[in-house]
Every structure is written in structure tokens, then in C-alpha cells.
C-alpha atoms as one frame of an Amber mdcrd trajectory, in Angstrom:
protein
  18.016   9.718  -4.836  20.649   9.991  -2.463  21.207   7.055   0.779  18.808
   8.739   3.032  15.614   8.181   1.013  14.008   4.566   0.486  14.950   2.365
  -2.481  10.946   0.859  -2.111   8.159   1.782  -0.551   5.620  -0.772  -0.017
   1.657   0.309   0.650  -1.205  -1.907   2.114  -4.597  -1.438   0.899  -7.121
  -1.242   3.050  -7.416   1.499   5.520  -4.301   2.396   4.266  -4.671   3.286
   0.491  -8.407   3.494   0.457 -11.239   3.047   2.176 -13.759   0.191   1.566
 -17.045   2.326   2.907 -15.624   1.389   6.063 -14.849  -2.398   5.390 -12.194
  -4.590   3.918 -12.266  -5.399   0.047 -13.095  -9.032   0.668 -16.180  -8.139
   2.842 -17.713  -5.824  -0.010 -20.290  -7.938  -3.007 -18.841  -7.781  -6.582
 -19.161  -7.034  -9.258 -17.156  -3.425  -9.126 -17.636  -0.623 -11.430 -17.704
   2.895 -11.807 -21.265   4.742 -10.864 -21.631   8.663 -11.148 -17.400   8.790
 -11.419 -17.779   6.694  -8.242 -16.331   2.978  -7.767 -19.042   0.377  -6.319
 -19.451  -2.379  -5.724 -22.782  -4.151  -6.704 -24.694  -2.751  -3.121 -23.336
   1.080  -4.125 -20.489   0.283  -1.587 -17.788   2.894  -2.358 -14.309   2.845
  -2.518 -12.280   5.723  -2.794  -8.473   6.302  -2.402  -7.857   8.367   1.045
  -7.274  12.133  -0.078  -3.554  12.449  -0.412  -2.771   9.234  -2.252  -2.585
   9.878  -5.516  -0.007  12.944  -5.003   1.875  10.418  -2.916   2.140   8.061
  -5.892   3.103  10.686  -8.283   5.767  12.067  -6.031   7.331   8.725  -5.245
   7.204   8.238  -9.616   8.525  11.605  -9.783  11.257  11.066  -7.107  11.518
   7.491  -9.417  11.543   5.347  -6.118   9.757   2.163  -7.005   6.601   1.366
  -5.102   4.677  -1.733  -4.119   1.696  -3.505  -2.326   1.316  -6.034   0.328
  -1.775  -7.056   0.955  -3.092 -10.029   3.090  -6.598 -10.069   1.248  -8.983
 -13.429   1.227  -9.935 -12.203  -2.520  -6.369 -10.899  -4.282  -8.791 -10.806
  -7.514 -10.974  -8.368  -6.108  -8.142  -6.146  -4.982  -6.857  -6.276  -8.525
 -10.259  -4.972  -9.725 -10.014  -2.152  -7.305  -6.589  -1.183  -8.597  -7.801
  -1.030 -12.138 -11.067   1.057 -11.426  -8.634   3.283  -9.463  -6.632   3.748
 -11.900  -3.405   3.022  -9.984  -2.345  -0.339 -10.871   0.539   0.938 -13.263
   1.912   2.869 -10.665   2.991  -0.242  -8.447   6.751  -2.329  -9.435   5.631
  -5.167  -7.281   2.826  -6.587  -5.996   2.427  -9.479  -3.394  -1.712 -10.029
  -2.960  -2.762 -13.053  -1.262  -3.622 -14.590   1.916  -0.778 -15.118   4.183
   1.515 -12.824   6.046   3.248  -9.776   5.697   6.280 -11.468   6.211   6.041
 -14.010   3.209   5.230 -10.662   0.760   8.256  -8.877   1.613  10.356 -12.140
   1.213   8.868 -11.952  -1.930   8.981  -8.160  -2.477  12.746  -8.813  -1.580
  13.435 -11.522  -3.934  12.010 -10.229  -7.034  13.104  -6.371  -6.206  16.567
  -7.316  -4.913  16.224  -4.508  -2.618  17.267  -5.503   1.065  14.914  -5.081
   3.630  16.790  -2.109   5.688  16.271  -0.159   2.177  12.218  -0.524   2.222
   9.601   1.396   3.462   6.073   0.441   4.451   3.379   1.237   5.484   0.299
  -0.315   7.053  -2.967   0.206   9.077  -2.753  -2.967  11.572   0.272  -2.706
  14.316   0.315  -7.051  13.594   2.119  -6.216  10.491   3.747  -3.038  11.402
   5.451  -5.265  14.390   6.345  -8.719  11.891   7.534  -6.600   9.284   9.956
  -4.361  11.434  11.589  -7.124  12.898  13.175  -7.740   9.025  14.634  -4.366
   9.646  12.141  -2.408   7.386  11.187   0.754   8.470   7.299   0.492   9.454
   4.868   3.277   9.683   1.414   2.545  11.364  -1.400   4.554   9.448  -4.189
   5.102  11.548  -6.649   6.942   9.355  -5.867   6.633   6.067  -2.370   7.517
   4.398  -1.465  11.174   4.678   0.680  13.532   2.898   2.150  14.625   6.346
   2.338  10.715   7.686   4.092   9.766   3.804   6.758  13.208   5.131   7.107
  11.580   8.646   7.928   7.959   7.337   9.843   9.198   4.776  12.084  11.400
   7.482  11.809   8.385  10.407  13.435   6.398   7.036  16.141   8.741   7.076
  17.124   8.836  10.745  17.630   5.484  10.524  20.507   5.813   8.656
């Protein structure tokens, strides 16, 4: 990977990753599990990954730039569930799930990654976060419906005009 590309991306979940049938993951009733190929949760809520995200994933393990989450969830245990049933939880480095804000992940997602924060790239459904996370200098992409192969290309390229 040459200078121009991100040395981490960092995802948030919902509304970014998947979709909760319309909700956040702390608002849906557990127990999760899988139903006709399907994850639910115990009302047949569904959760699905937004179209383009797993060939996102591959291509960043492809392209071997590590990847992680940040997500402000009220139930991180829940969240973890979801990543399991998903099937995507090996694909993440780092992951900073828990209650607080965006700025106290990517102090941690800094920390334990030793990447700096001008090297990151994120992206995230609420402009809150995409506004407290750029002023650390990371390069923040608002997703308004659901993560995109062409929004991943745009971030990716607004990444590299930065430098």
C-alpha cells in the first residue's frame, strides 16, 4: 500500500454496516439467531449487512489494510452477537464497543493500533461523530444510507487528496 491509501479504516455499525430492520441493535429483543439463512432477533427483527459490505471487507483484507469498529452501542454484547451471526467478526483488527464517544474509541483505536489519526479512515452514519472525529484529523465520511461500494471509492479517494 503506498502513502495515499489509509493505514485503518474504522466502520460504525448501525446504519452504517447493517441495518437493524430500521432500528439500532440495542432497541431490537434478544436472543439472536439465524431463521431461514436470516439473522433475528427473538420478534423476527432482521439484520442484514447493507449490500456492498462484505466485498468492502474482503477488498480492504485483500488490499491487507487493517479494519476496525467504533461503535457507541448501550448493549456492546449484543453487537458482538451480531458480528458472529454475520460472520464478520474475524475480519475486524480492533474493536472499541461501548457507550461513550467516538472520540474515546479512536483514542483507543490509536493506542492499541499505533496508527496516528491523520492515517485512519472512518466512516459513520450520524454527522455528531463524523464532526468529533474529524477534528483528530481523521478523514470522516458521512454514510447516509448504508455503506456503498461507490461511497467506500469516494472516502477512499477524499483519503487520498488529503495528502
Amino acid at each position: 500500500m503506498n502513502e495515499s491509501y489509509p493505514k485503518l479504516i474504522v466502520f460504525d455499525l448501525d446504519f452504517t454496516l447493517w441495518d437493524c430492520d430500521g432500528t439500532w441493535c440495542d432497541c431490537l429483543s434478544p436472543p439472536f439467531g439465524l431463521r431461514g439463512g436470516k439473522v433475528t432477533d427473538r420478534t423476527g427483527r432482521m439484520v442484514r449487512l447493507y449490500d456492498d459490505v462484505a466485498m468492502i471487507l474482503d477488498e480492504c483484507k485483500r488490499g491487507r489494510v487493517p479494519i476496525a469498529v467504533a461503535s457507541r452501542t448501550e448493549q456492546p454484547r449484543w453487537a458482538q452477537m451480531l458480528l458472529d451471526l454475520l460472520e464478520i467478526t474475524n475480519r475486524f483488527s480492533f474493536a472499541e464497543i461501548y457507550p461513550t464517544t467516538k472520540l474515546k474509541h479512536f483514542a483507543a483505536l490509536q493506542e492499541s493500533s499505533g496508527i496516528p489519526f491523520e492515517k485512519m479512515l472512518f466512516f459513520d452514519d450520524e454527522m455528531r461523530n463524523i464532526s468529533e472525529v474529524s477534528q483528530l484529523g481523521v478523514t470522516s465520511i458521512h454514510v447516509a444510507d448504508g455503506l456503498t461500494e461507490a461511497l467506500f471509492r469516494d472516502g477512499c479517494q477524499q483519503f487520498a487528496e488529503a495528502f
